[in-house]
LOKE-867305 format. One record per residue: x, y, z of N, C-alpha, C in turn; residue in three letters. Coordinates in pm, 1 decimal. Atoms other than C-alpha are relative to their C-alpha. Layout:
X  Y  Z  X  Y  Z  X  Y  Z  ALA .
...
# end
This chain:
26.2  51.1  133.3  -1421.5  2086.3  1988.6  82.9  77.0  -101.8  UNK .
-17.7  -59.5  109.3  -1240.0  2149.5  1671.4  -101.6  19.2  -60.8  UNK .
123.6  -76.4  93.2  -1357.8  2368.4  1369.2  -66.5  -77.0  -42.7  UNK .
78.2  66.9  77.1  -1492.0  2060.6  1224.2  -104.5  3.0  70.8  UNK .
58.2  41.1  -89.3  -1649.8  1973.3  1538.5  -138.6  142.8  29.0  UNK .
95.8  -139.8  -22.6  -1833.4  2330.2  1595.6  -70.4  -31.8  -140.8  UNK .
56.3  34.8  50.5  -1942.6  2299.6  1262.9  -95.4  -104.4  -57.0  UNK .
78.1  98.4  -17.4  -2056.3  1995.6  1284.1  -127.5  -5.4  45.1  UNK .
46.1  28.2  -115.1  -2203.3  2025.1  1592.4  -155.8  123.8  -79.7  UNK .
112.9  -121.5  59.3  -2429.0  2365.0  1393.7  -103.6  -87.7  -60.5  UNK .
101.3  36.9  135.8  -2554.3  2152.4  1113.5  -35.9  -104.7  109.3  UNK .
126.9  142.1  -39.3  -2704.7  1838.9  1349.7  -95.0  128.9  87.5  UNK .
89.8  -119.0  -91.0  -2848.6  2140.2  1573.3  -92.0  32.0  -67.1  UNK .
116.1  -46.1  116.3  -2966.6  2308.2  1241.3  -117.6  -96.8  -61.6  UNK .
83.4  129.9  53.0  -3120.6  1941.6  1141.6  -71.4  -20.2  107.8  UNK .
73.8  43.3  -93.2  -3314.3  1977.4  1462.1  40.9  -169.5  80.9  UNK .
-77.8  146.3  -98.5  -3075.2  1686.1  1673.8  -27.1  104.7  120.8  UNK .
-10.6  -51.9  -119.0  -3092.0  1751.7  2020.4  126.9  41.4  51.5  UNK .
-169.7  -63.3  -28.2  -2777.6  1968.3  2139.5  67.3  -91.4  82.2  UNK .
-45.8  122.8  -64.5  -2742.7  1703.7  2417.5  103.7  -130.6  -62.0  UNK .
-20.0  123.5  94.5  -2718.2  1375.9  2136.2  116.7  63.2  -126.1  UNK .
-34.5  -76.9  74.2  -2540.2  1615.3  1889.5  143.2  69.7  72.1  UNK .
-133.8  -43.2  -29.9  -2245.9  1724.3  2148.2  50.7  -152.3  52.3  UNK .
-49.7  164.0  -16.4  -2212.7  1290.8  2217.0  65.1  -29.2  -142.6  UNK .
28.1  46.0  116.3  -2241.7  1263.9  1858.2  132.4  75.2  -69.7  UNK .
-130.3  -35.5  40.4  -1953.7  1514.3  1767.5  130.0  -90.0  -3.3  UNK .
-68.8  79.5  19.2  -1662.3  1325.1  1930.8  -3.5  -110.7  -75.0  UNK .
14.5  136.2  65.2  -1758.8  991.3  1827.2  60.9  22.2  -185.3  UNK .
26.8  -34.7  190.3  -1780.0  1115.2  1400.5  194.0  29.7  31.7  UNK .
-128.9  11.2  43.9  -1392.5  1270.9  1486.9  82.2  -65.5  17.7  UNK .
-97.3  123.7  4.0  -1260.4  968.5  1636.1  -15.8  -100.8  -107.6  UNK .
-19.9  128.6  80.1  -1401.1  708.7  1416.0  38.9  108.5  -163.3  UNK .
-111.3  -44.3  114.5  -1257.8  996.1  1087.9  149.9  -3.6  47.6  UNK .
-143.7  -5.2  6.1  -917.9  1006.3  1207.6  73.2  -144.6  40.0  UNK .
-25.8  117.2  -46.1  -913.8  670.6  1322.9  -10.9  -108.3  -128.9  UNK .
49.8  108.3  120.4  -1021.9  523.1  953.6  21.6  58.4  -154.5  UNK .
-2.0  -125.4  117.7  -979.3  849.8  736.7  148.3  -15.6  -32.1  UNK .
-155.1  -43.7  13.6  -628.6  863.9  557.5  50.4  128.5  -78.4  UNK .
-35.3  -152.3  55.3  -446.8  1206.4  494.2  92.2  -29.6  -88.3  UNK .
-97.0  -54.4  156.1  -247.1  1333.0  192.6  126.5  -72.0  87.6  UNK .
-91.3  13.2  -14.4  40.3  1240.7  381.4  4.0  -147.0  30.5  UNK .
34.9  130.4  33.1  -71.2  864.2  465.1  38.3  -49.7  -150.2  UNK .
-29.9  37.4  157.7  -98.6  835.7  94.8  82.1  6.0  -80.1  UNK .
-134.0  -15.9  52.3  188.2  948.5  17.8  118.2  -97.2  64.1  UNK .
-24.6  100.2  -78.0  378.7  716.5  268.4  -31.2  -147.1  -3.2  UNK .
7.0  145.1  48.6  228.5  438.8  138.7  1.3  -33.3  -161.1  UNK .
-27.5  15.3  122.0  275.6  522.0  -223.7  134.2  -15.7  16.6  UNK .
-122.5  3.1  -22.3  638.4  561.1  -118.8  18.5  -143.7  31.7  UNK .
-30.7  177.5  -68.5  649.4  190.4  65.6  -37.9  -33.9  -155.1  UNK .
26.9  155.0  114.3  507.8  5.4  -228.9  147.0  28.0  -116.0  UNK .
-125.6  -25.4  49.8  739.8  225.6  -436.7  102.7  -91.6  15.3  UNK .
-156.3  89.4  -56.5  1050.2  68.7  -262.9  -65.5  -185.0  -47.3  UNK .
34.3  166.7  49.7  853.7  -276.6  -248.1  4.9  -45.2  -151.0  UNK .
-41.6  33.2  132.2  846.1  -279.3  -634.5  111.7  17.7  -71.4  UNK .
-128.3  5.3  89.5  1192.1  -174.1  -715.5  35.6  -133.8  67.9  UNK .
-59.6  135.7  -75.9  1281.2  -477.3  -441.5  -66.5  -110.5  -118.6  UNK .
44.6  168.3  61.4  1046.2  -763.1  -626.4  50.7  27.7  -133.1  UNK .
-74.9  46.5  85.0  1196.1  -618.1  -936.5  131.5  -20.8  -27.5  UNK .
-149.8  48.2  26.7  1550.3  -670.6  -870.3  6.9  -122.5  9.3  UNK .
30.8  131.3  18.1  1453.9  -980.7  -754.8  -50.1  -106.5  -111.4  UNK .
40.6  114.1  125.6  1300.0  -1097.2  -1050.4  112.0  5.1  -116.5  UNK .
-185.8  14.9  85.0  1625.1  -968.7  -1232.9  84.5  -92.2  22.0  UNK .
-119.0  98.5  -36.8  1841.2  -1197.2  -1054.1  -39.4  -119.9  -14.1  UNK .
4.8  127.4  2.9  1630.2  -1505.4  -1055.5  -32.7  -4.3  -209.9  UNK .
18.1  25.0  160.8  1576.0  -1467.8  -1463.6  152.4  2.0  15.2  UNK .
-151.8  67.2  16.9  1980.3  -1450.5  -1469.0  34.3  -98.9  20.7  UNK .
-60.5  151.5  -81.2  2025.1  -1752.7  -1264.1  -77.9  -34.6  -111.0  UNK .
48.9  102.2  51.3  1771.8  -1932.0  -1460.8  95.9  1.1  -161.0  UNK .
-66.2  -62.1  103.1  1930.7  -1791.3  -1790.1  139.9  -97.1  -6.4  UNK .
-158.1  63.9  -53.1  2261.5  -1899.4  -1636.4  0.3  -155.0  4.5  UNK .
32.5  121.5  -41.5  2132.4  -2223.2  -1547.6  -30.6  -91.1  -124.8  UNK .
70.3  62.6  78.9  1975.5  -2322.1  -1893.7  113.2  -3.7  -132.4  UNK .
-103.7  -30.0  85.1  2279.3  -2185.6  -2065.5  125.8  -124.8  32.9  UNK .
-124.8  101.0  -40.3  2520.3  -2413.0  -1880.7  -59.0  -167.2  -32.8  UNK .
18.7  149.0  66.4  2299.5  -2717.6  -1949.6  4.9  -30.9  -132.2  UNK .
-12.7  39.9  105.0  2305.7  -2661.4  -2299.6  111.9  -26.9  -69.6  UNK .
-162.9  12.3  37.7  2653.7  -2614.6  -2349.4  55.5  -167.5  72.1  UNK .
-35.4  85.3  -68.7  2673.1  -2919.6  -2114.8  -76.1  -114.5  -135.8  UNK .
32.9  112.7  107.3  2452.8  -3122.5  -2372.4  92.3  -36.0  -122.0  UNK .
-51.8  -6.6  121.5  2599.2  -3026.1  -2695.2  152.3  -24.2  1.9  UNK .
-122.9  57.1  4.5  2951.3  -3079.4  -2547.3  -14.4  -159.1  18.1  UNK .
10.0  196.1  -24.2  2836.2  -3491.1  -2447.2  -87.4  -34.7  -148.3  UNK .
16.7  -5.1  132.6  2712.4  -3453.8  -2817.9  71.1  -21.4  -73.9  UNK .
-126.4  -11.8  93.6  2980.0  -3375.2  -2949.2  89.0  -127.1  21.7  UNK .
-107.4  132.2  -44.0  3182.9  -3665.8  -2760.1  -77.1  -118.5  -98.1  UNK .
17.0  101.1  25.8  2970.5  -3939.7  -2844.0  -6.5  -19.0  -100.6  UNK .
-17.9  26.6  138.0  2989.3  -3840.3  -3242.7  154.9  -6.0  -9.2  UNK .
# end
């Protein structure tokens, strides 16, 4: 057992658990924490990913506001020149 685990294992003893149910009862508590628990470094690793993911969706949204930009610009110039013709 790790230190958690020894300590653990004191306080259900000290709470009157049976040492038997109480050395079952250890493993179980450090698999399902490390199995569900996330460390400083998890969190950091996934502050980092989204990081990246938000500079990505915002370049992306840079380029499709240009295009559209681009797009709304060329129709107007496209109007106002068949404007201009038909006066």
């Amino acid at each position: 057992m790790r230190a958690f685990g020894i300590t653990f294992y004191d306080a259900l003893v000290g709470a009157n658990v049976p040492p038997d149910k109480a050395s079952a009862l250890v493993p179980a508590m450090e698999r399902e924490m490390f199995e569900r628990l996330a460390t400083k470094q998890d969190l950091q690793a996934l502050q980092s990913t989204i990081a990246q993911q938000l500079l990505a969706l915002e370049s992306r949204l840079k380029h499709d506001r240009t295009v559209r930009l681009g797009t709304l610009l060329a129709a107007s110039i496209g109007l106002i020149v068949t404007l201009l013709k038909a006066f």
